[in-house]
N, C-alpha and C positions, 0 to 999 in steps of 0.2 A: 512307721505305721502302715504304709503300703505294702511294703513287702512282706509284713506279717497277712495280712487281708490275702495277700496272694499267693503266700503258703497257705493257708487256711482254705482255701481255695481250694489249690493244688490236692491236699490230703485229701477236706470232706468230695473233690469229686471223682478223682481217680481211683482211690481207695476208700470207696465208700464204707464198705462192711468191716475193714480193718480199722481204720480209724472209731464207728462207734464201738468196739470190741477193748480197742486202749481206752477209749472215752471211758466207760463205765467198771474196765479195769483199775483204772486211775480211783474213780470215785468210792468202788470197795476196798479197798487199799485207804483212801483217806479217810469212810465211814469208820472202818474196823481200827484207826489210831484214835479218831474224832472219841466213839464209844469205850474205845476200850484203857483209856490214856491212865487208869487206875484202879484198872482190875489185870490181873495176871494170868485169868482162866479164857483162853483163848478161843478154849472150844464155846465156852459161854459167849464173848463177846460175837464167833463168829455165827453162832446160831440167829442171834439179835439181827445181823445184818443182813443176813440170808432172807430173814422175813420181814424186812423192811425194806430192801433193795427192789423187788417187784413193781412193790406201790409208787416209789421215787422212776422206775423207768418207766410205769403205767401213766404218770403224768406228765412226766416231761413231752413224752412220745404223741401222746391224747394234747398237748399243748400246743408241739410244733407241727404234728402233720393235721390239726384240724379245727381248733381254734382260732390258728394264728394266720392260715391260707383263708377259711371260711371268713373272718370277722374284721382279725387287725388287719388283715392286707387289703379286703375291700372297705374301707373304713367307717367302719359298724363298729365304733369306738364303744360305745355305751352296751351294747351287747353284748361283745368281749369281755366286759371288764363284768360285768354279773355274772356270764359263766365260767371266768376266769377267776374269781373269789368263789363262788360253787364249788366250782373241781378241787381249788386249794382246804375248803372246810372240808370237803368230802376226805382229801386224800389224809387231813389231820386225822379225821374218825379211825379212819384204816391205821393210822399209826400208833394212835393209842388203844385202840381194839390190838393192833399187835404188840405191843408194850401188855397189855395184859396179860395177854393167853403167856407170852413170854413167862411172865411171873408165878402164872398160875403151872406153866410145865415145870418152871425151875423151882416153886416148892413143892411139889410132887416128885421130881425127881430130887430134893432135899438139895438144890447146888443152892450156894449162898455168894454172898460176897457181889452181888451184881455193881456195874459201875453206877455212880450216882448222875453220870451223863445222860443214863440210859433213862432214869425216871425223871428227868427235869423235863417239866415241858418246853421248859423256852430253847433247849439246847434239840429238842425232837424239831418244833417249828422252826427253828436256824438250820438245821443238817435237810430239809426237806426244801427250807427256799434258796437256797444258794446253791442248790443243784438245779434246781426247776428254771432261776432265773441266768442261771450259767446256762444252760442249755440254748432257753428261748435270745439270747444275746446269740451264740454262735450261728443261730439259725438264722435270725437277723439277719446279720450280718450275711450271711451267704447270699441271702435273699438280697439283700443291698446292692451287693457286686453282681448279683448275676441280672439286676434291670438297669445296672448302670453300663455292664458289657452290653444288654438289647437296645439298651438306648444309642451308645455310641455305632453298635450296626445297623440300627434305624437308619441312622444320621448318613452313615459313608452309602448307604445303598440309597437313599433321598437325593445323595448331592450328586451319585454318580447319575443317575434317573433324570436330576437337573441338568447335568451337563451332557451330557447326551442330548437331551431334549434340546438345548439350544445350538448344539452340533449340526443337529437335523434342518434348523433352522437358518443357520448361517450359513453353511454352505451350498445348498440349493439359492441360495442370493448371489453369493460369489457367481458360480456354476452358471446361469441366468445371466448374470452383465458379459460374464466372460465369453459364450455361446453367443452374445449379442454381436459382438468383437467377430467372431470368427463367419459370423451369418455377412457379416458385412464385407470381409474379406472375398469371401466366394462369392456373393454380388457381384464382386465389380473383378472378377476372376482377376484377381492378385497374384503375381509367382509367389508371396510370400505364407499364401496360405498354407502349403505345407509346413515351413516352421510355426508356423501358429498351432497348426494339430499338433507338433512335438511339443510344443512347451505345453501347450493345453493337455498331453495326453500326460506329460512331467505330475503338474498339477494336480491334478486327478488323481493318482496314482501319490500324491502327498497327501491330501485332502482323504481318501482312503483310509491309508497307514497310519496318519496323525487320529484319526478318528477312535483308534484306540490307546490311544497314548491323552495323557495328562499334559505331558510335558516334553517335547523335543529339543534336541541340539538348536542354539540360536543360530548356526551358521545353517544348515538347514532349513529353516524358516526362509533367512535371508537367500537361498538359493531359489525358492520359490518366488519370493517377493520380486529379485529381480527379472522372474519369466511373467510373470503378470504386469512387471511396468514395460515388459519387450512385445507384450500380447496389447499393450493399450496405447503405445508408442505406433503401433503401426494402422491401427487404426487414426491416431488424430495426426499421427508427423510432425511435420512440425508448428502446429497450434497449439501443442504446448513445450513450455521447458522445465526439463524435472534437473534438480540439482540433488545429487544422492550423497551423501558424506557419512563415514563409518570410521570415527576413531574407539576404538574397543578391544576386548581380550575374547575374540571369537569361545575361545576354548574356555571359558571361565563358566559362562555362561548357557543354563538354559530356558525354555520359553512355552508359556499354551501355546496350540498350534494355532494356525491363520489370527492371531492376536494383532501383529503389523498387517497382514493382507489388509483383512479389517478395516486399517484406517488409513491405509490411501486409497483402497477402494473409494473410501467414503471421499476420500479430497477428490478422485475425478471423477466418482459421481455427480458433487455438489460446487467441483468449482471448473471443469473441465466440458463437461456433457451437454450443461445448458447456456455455457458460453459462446455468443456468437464469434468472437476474435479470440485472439493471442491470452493464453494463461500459463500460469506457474504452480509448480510444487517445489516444498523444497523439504527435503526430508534429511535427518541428524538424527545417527546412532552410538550414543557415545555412553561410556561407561567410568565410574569410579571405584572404589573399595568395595562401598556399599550399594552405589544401585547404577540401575542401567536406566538412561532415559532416550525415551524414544518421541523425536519432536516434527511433527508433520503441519506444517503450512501451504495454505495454498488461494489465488486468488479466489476474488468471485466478482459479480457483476450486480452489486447492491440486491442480491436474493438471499433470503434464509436459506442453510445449511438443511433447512429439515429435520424433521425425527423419526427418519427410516429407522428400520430393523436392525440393521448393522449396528450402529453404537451402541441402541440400547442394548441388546443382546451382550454385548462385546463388555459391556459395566457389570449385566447382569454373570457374564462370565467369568471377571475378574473378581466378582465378588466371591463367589465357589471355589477359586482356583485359589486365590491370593488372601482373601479376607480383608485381613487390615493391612496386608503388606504391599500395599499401593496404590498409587495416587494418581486421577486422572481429572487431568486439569482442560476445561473447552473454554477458549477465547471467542467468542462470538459478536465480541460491542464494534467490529471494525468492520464496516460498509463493503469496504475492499480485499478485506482478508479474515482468514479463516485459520485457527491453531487448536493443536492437539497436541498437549504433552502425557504422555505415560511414563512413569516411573515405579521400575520395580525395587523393593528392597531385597539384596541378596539375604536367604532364610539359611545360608549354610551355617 
């Protein structure tokens, strides 16, 4: 069924003029067998069709380009359908007005023998609505597919609009803590602040390029991630201790961008910054078959974790990115600690 919609598709919109040119070649070709199935005077049968054939493409055409945009499509049901039984009585009068004159040239020109298809009314009203409603079905139908193609380009230029927009948002936060990092560094004139501007200038220059991308290499990501725990390492020292473990198929796998930045950000935002002593992180990148999870802990000093921009953004992210293909799980009931599991389901 699809792929007929999208040959139909294909025809009425590439070849538009050729396709209704077969379309109504088809139908006088079927009128001229429908009428003539028992008469053998050809030239009579195709006279009949000749002046019948106008009135069947004057309705069809009066049906699809202007009843059916004007009425059925903005749904003025009840109006439609009075002037759409109108045009139908209207287009019968013209047929047996043509069925007459028909009769009245062919006993003047003395031809006899007309088919008896030709004078039944019920075979005139059948050869007129099964063209009219074959017609309005294929128009339909085009109409169908081409608001369900607008819809679905609604939707990708909306979500890309979304994520963008919270692109913008995320990362001038990053940008912001990280800048904090390096103001504090030249404070207290560090030699290390040179490598700080390198990794920071790394960063930037990812946070840039990922901003056009959906989705990046996971080892890439993790290249970044590790200059942002080497940009926050130097700042606290050793106030805190991070434990990093990566069992995984680098190559398997890829990722939104700053998705992990994201959320160890958030763990030394909320468990590292407002700690007066010694704290932890412990972060697990580990992968299966099916999915990659990413598990971030980290102390705290009996204070809410907050509901900065960062995670909501980062749900709101996954939600655009991933949809239903993953699960993010926030342990918050523990005084002392703090957990973030993200797990993605692999979609290949």
């Amino acid at each position: 069924m699809i792929r007929l919609e999208i040959l139909l598709d294909q025809i009425f919109t590439r070849h538009r003029w050729t396709a209704h040119l077969f379309f109504w070649i088809l139908i006088i070709a079927v009128y001229s067998v429908f009428f003539g199935r028992q008469n053998n005077n050809y030239w009579q049968t195709s006279f009949f069709v000749g002046l019948l054939i106008p009135i069947v493409i004057s309705t069809t055409y009066f049906l699809n380009y202007y009843l059916v945009p004007r009425y059925l499509l903005k749904e003025r049901y009840l109006t439609f359908i009075i002037y759409f039984i109108y045009t139908l009585i209207f287009s019968v009068f013209l047929e047996v007005m043509t069925m007459v004159l028909t009769f009245v040239l062919l006993a003047e020109w003395q031809i006899r023998n007309m088919s008896p298809a030709a004078i039944d009314f019920f075979f005139l009203i059948t050869s007129l609505l099964m063209v009219v409603f074959l017609g309005v079905a294929i128009k339909l139908l085009l109409y169908w597919r081409k608001s369900k193609e607008d819809y679905q380009k609604l939707m990708r230029e909306k979500l890309e609009a979304e994520l963008k927009f919270l692109k913008i948002q995320l990362n001038p936060h990053f940008l912001f803590n990280t800048l904090n990092n390096l103001y504090y560094l030249t404070s207290e004139k560090s030699d290390k602040a040179p490598q700080a501007i390198m990794q920071l200038s790394e960063m930037l220059d990812y946070v840039m390029q990922s901003g056009k991308s959906v989705f990046v290499p996971l080892e890439r990501e993790l290249k970044q991630v590790e200059n942002y725990i080497a940009l926050e390492m130097l700042r606290y020292e050793n106030r805190v201790q991070i434990q990093f473990e990566k069992k995984l198929n680098l190559d398997k796998w890829t990722i939104a961008p700053m998705m992990i930045i994201t959320l160890i950000e958030n763990a030394f935002k909320h468990g590292v910054m407002n700690a007066a002593g010694q704290s932890w992180i412990n972060i697990s990148i580990t992968d299966n078959t099916a999915n990659l999870m990413i598990a971030i802990r980290n102390s705290r000093k009996h204070s809410a974790p907050g509901n900065g921009i960062g995670l909501k953004n980062l749900r709101n992210q996954l939600d655009l990115v991933y949809g239903e293909n993953y699960k993010l799980s926030i342990d918050d009931n523990n005084l002392h600690e703090f957990s973030v599991t993200l797990t993605l389901m692999n979609q290949a």
